[in-house]
C-alpha positions as CSV (number, residue, x, y, z in Angstrom):
1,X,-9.5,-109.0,46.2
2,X,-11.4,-106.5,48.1
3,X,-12.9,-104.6,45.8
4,X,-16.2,-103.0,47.7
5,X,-16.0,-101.2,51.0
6,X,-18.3,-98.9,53.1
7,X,-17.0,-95.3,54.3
8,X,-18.0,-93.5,57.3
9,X,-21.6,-92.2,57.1
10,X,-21.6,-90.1,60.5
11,X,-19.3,-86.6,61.2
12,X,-18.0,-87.7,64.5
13,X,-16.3,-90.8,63.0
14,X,-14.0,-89.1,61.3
15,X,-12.7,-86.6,64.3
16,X,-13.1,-89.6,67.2
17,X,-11.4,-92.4,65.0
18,X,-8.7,-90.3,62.9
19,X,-8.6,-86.7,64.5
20,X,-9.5,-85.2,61.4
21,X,-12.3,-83.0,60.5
22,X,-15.2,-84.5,58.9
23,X,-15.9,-83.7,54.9
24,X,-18.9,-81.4,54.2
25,X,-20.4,-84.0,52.0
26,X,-20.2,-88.2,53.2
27,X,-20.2,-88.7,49.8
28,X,-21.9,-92.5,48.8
29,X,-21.4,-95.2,51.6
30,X,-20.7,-98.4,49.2
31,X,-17.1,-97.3,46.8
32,X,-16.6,-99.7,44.0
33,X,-13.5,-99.5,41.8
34,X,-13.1,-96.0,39.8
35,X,-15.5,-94.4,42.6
36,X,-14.2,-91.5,44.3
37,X,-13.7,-91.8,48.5
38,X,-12.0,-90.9,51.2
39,X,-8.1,-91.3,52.1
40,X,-6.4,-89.6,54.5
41,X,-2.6,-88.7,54.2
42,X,0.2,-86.4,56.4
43,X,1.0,-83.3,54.9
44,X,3.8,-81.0,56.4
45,X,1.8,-78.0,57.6
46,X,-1.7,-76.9,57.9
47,X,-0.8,-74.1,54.7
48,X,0.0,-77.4,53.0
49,X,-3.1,-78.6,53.2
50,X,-5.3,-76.0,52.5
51,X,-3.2,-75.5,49.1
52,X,-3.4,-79.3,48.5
53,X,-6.9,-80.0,49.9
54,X,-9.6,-77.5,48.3
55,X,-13.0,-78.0,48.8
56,X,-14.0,-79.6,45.7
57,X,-11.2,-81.8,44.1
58,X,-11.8,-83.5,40.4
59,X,-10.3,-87.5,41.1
60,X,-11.0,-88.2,37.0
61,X,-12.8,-88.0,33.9
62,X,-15.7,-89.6,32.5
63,X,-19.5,-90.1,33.9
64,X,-18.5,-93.0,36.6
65,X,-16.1,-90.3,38.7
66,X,-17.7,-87.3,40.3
67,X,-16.8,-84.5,43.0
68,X,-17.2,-85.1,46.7
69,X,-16.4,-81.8,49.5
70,X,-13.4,-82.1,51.8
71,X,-12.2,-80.1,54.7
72,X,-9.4,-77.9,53.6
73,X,-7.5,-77.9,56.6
74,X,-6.5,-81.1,58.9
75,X,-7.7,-81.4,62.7
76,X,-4.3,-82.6,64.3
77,X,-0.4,-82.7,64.4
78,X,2.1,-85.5,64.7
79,X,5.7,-85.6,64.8
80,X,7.6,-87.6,61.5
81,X,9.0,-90.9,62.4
82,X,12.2,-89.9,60.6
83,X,12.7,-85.6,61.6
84,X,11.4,-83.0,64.3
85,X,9.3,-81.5,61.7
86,X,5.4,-81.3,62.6
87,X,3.3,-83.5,60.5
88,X,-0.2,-82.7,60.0
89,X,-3.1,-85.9,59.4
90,X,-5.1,-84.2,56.0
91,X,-8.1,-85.9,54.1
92,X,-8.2,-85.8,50.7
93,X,-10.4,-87.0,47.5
94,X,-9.4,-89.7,45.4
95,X,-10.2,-92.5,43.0
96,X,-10.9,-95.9,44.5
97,X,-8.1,-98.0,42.2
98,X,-4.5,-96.8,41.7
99,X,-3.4,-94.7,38.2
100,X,0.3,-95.2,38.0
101,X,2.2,-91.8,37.4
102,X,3.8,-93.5,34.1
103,X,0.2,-93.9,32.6
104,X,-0.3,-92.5,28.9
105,X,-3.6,-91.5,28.5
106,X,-6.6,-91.1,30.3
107,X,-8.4,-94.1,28.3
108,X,-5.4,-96.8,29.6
109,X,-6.1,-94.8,33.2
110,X,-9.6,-96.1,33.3
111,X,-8.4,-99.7,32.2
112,X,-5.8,-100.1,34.5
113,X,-7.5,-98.7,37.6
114,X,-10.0,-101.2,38.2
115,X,-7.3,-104.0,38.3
116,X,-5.3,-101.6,40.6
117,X,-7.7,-101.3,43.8
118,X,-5.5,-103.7,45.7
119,X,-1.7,-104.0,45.9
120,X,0.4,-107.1,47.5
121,X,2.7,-105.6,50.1
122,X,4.9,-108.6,49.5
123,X,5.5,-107.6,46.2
124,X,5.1,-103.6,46.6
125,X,9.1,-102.6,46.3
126,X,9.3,-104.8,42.8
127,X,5.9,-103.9,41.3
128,X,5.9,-101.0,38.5
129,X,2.4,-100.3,39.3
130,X,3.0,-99.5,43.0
131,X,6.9,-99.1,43.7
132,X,7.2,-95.6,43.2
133,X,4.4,-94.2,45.0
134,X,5.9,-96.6,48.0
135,X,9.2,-95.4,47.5
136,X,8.4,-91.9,47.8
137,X,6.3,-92.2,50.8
138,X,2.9,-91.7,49.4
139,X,1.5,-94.2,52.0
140,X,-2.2,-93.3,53.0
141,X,-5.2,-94.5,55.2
142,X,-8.5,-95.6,54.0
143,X,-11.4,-94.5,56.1
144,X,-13.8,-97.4,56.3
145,X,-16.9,-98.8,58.4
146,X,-16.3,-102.2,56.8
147,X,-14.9,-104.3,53.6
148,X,-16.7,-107.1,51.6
149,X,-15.8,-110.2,50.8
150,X,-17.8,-113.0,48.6
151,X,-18.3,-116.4,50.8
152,X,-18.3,-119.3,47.7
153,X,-17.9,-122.2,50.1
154,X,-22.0,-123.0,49.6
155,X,-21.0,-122.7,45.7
156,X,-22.9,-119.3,45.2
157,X,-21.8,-116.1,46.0
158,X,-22.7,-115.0,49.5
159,X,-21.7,-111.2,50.3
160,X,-19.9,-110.7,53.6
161,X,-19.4,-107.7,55.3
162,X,-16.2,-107.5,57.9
163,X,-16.4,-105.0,60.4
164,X,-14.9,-104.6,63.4
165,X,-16.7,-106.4,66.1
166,X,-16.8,-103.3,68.9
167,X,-18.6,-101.2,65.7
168,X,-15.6,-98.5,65.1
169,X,-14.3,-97.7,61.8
170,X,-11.2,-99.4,60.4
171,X,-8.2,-97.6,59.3
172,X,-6.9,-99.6,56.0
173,X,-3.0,-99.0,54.9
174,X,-3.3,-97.6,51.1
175,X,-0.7,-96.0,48.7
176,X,-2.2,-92.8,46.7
177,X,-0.4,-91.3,43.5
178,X,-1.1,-88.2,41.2
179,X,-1.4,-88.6,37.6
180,X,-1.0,-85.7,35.2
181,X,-2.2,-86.4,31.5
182,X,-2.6,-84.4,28.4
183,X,-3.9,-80.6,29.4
184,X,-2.9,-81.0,32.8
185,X,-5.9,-83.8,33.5
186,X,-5.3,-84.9,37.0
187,X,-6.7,-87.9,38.6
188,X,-5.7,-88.7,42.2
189,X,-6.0,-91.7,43.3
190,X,-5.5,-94.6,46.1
191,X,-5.2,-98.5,46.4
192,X,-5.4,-100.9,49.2
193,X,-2.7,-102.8,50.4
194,X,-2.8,-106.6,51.5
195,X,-1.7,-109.3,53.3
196,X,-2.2,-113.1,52.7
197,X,-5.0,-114.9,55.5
198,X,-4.6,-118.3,54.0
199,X,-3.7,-119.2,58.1
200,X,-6.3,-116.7,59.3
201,X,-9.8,-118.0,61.2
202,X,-12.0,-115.6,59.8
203,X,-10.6,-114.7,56.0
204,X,-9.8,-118.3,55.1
205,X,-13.5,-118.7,54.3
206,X,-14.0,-116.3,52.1
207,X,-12.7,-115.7,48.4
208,X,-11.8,-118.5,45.2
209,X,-12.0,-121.8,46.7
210,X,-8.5,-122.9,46.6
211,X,-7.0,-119.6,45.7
212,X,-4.6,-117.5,47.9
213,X,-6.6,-116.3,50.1
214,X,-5.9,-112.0,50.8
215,X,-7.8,-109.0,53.4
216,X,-6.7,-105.7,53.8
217,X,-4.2,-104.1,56.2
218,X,-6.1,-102.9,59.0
219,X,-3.9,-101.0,61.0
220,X,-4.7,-100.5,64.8
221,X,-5.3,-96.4,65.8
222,X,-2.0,-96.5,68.2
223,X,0.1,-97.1,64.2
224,X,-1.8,-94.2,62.3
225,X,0.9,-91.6,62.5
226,X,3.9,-94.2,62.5
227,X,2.8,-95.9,59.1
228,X,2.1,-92.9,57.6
229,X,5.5,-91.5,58.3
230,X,8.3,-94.2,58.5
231,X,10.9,-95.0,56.2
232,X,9.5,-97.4,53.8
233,X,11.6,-100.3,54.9
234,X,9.9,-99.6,58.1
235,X,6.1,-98.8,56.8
236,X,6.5,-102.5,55.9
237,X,5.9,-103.6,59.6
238,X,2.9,-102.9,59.4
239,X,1.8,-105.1,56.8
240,X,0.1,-108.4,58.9
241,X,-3.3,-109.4,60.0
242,X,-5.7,-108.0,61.7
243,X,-6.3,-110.0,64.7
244,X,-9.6,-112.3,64.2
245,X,-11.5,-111.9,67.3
246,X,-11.2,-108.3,66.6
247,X,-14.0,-108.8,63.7
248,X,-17.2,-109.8,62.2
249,X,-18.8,-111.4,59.7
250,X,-22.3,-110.8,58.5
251,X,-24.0,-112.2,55.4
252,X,-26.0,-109.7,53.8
253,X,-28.2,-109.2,50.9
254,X,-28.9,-106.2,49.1
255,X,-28.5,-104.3,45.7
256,X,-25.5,-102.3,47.1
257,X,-23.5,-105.5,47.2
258,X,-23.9,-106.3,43.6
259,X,-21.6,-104.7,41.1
260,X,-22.9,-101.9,39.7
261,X,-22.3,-101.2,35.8
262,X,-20.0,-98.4,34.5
């Protein structure tokens, strides 16, 4: 699974890789499960967004979540896959590891969550933890500089991060849902969605030995508005590979890459 990636770090990356306007805060640069980051999602105008994007958005309870700043207002306009009507690319705050909206309480939120930071889009139509957030369109895109993976083929863990090998951020294909608990709590939150690399040259390494091997959908810029608005029969075209000589691998070692406690 990947559970560890690395946001954008630098204003510019936001408006030169997804045309919207940087947050006022970068928030942290490694996001572990239950950490709040980044996702960016089409609202319908830019009124929209400002009442559905405020500057300081609560993603969940308890001392691991916090508050990062977002732009309340998008920085560009598409037109909807399926109608006329002007789409608008907004970012927006959220919890790294999906809360389903059927959820009880905010104490089986937190469990559930950190087994939820990854979704199969084989199995994304079926599942009860990600079908209706699909089904409704709430498709998203993760801003990211880079995603981890472990490297076990020496028998000990070896973190990896995969980047992009011309250095620009990565768009990765996500689902986001809103859960409303007791008292109106609210946590927003966002999963990735992935693809099996069992056949691909880079991913194959990395991972359980002899496990299914997985990697994130990293969608190319051109797909941005398309995913985010198609039909979901259609968003599901999206859902392959990145190609391999597009990326890189670089063993690293540092206390960011280990787990941290919670």
């Amino acid at each position: 699974m990947s559970t560890h990636f690395e946001t954008l770090q630098q204003s510019a990356a936001y408006l030169d890789g997804f045309n919207v306007e940087a947050p006022m805060d970068m928030g942290p640069k490694d996001i572990w499960p239950r950490k709040p980051s980044f996702f960016i999602r089409h609202v319908e105008s830019p009124q929209v967004a400002a009442e559905t994007s405020p500057e300081r958005i609560e993603v969940g309870p308890g001392p691991a979540l916090s508050t990062l700043s977002a732009p309340a207002t998008s920085a560009t306009s598409a037109t909807s896959a399926t109608s006329a009507t002007a789409v608008h690319r907004s970012l927006f705050v959220g919890q790294f590891g999906l809360v389903p909206a059927w959820v009880k309480s905010a104490s089986d939120a937190k469990l559930r969550s950190t087994k939820l930071v990854n979704a199969r889009h084989e199995t994304i139509t079926t599942s009860n933890n990600f079908r209706d957030a699909w089904l409704a369109g709430q498709r998203c895109i993760v801003p990211m500089m880079a995603f981890f993976e472990d490297d076990l083929r020496s028998g000990k863990a070896v973190p990896t991060r995969i980047s992009r090998i011309d250095g620009k951020p990565m768009g990765a294909a996500g689902v986001w849902c809103r859960w409303v608990g007791a008292g109106d709590e609210e946590i927003i939150s966002f999963t990735l969605l992935t693809v099996n690399a069992n056949s691909h040259a880079l991913m194959h390494r990395y991972q359980n030995p002899g496990s299914e091997k997985r990697m994130p959908v990293i969608l190319s810029e051109g797909a941005y508005d398309a995913y985010l608005s198609a039909r979901p029969e259609k968003a599901k075209e999206f859902m392959r590979p990145f190609a391999t000589e597009r990326l890189h691998a670089n063993p690293v070692e540092r206390k960011a890459d280990k787990v941290p406690r919670t």
